[in-house]
N, C-alpha and C positions, 0 to 999 in steps of 0.2 A: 764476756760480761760487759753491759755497757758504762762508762762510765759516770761513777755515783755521783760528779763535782756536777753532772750536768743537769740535775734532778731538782727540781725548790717547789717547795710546799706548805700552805698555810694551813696548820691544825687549831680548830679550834677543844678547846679544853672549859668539857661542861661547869666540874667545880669553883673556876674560877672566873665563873660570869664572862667578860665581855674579853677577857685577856688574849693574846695568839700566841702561837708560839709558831714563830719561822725557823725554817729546818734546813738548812744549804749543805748537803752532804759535799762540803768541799775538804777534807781531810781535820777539822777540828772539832769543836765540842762545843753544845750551849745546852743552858741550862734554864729548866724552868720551872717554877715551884718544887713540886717532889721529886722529879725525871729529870733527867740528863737524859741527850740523844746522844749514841754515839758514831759519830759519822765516818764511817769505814765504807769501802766498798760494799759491804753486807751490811747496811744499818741496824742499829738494835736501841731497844732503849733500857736505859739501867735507873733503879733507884738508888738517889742520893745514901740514903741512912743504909743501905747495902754496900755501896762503894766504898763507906768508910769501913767497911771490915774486910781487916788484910788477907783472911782464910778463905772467903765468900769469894766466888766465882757466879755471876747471873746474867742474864740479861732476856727480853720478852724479843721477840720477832716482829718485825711486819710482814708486808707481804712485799718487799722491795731487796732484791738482787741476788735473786734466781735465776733458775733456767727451765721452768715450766711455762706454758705457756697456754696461751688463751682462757678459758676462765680461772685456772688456776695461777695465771700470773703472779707474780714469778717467784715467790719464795714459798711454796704451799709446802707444808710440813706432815700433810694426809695421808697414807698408804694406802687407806680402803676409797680413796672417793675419783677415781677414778683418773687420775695423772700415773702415767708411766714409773713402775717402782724404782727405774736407774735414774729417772730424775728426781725425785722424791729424798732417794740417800742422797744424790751430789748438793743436795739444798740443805740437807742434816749436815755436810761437809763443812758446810762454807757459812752456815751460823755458828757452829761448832767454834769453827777455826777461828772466827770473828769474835766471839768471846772469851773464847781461848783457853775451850775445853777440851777433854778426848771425846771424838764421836766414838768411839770400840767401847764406852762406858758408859754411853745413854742408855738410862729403862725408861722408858716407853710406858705409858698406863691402861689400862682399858677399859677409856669412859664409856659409861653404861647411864649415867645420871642415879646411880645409886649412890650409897655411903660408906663402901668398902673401903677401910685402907689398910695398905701392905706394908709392913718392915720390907727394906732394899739390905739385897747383901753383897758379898762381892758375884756371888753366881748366878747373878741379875744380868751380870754387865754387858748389855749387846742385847736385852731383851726389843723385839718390836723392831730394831737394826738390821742386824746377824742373822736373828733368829726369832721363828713363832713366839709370840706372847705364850707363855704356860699358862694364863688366869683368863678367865673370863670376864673378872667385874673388881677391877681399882680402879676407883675416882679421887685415890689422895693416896701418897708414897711418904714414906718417914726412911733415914738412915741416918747413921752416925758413921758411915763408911767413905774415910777421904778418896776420891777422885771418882766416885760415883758422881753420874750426873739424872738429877729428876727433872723428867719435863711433865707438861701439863697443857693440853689440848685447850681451844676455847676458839670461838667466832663470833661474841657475844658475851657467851657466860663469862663468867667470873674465874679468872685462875689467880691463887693465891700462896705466894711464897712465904712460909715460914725459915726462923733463923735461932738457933738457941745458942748465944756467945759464951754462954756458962758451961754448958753441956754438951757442947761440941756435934749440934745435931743438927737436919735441915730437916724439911718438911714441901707437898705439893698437896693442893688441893683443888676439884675441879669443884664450881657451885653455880651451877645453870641455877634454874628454879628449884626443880627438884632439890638438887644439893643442898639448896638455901634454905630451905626451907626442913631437910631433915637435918642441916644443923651439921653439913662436912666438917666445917670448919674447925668446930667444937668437937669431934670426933678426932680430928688430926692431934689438935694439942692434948685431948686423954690420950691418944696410943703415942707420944713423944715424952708423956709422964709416965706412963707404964712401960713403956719400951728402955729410956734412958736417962730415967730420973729427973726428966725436965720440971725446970718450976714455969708456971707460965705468965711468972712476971718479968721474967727472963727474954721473953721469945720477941721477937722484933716477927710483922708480920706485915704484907707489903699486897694492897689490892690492884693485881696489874688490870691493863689494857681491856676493855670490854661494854657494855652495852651502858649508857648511862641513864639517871630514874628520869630526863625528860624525854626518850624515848624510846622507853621500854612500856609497851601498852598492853596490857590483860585484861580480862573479863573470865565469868564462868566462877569454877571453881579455883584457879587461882587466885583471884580476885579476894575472894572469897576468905579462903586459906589465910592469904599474906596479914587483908584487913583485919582477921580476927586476932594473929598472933603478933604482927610488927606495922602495926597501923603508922606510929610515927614514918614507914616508908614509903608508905601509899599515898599517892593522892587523887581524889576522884573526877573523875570529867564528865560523866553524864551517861546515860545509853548503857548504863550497866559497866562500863569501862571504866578504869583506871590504870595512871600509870606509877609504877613498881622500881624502887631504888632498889638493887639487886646491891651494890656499894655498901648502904648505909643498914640493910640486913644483917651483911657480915659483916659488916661494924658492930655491930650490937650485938653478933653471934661472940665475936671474939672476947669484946668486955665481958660477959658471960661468963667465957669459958676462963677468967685468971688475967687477961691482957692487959698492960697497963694501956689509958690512952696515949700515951706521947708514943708507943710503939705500935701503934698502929698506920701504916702510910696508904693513902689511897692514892691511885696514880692519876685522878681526875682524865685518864682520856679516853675516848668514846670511840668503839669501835664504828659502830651506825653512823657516828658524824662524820665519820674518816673513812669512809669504805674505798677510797684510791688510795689509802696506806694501809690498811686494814682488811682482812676479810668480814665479809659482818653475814651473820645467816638471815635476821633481817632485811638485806637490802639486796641477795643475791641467791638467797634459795639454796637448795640440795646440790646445785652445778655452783662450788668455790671450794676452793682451797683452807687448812688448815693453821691457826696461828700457834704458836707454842711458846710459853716460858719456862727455863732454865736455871737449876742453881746447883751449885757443887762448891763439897768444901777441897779446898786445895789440897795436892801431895803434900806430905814432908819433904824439904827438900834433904 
């Protein structure tokens, strides 16, 4: 593995206009609006209003210190897209290890860009790892199962970790367009109330790493779609086009669905604008590798 102290990288972060965030993976920590980096040999980045919960185990991936290589450099989290599956797991290994969860209890999802989502149980554990996926179509996972770990695909899209500190529950959800627009999000916290009694004023809900609204560009019928039902996220450029806050969607999906505002965190950072930290499907097509984020509630000890 090469050494992370040797690595420095200036990310810009859409939300916050003109701000940087520099990132010296030399064995410490900084912090920036809503995200902390955390600088391990296997970088990751965690939210603040997450870290402060002692149960909560999370963190999102980049694409930085793996051992895949060439387009998938080097931390691709993809089984189907075409990197070696022995290196695939040793990458599940070493973000695993790096956040400091068991990989033998990662479930895995199987995004479809539908709106299925699945109660996780303990006979999930190793799903998509170990063993074949049994389902064909989850784009958002719920459990209330300590040291289950949920992840959540994206390269652009929107993955979004839920948190219920009352109800002792977690939650994944994946929201490309599709997703977004049928309203995952809102679908995750009804099956967290029907599943485990969640109130969803309760729930802490956190928008990682992914595509941001200056640019993300649609026409056609998405265009279309978005303008007519979340116009406040659209804004128009000319030639039929516009570009689409995929963020401030599921913002507006989650106040909907019970969310207070103060628990909602967007993580302001742009997959597209970081594509040398990031996988982005915008800026590298069908040939890149996979991001993933993580959360799990802690064992009893």
């Amino acid at each position: 593995m090469q050494p992370a102290i040797a690595w420095r990288k200036e990310i810009m972060v859409g939300s916050f206009e003109q701000d940087e965030i520099r990132m010296e993976f030399a064995g410490t920590r900084k912090t920036h609006g809503q995200m902390l980096f955390i600088e391990k040999e296997v970088p990751y980045l965690a939210f603040r209003t997450l870290l402060s919960e002692p149960e909560v185990r999370h963190g999102c991936a980049t694409r930085l210190g793996g051992v895949s290589e060439g387009c998938f450099a080097s931390l691709n989290l993809g089984f189907f897209r075409g990197d070696p599956e022995e290196k695939v797991r040793e990458n599940f290994c070493r973000i695993c290890d790096s956040i400091g969860v068991d990989v033998n209890k990662v479930v895995l999802p199987k995004q479809v860009h539908e709106c299925n989502v699945r109660r996780v149980t303990e006979e999930d554990f190793g799903n998509g790892i170990v063993r074949p996926l049994p389902y064909d179509s989850v784009d958002a996972q719920v459990t209330n199962v300590r040291g289950a770990v949920l992840a959540v695909f994206g390269a652009d899209c929107v993955p979004i970790l839920f948190y219920d500190p009352a109800g002792h529950a977690i939650g994944t959800a994946h929201a490309g367009w599709r997703g977004s627009i049928g309203r995952i999000a809102q679908k995750t916290v009804e099956t967290m109330t029907r599943e485990f009694g969640t109130d969803p004023k309760q729930i802490k809900a956190c928008i990682g790493p992914s595509i941001c609204g200056e640019c993300y560009e649609v026409d056609g019928i998405v265009l279309r779609r978005f303008s007519e039902e979340f116009p406040e996220a659209v804004t128009a450029c000319g030639q039929g086009k516009g570009l689409l806050n995929l963020w401030k969607v599921n913002e507006t999906v989650l106040l909907q669905a019970g969310l207070l505002p103060e628990h909602i965190t967007v993580s302001g950072v742009c997959t597209k604008c970081n594509s040398d930290v990031f996988f982005s499907h915008r800026v590298m097509g069908e040939r890149r590798g996979n991001l993933a984020c993580f959360i799990s509630l802690a064992e009893e000890k």
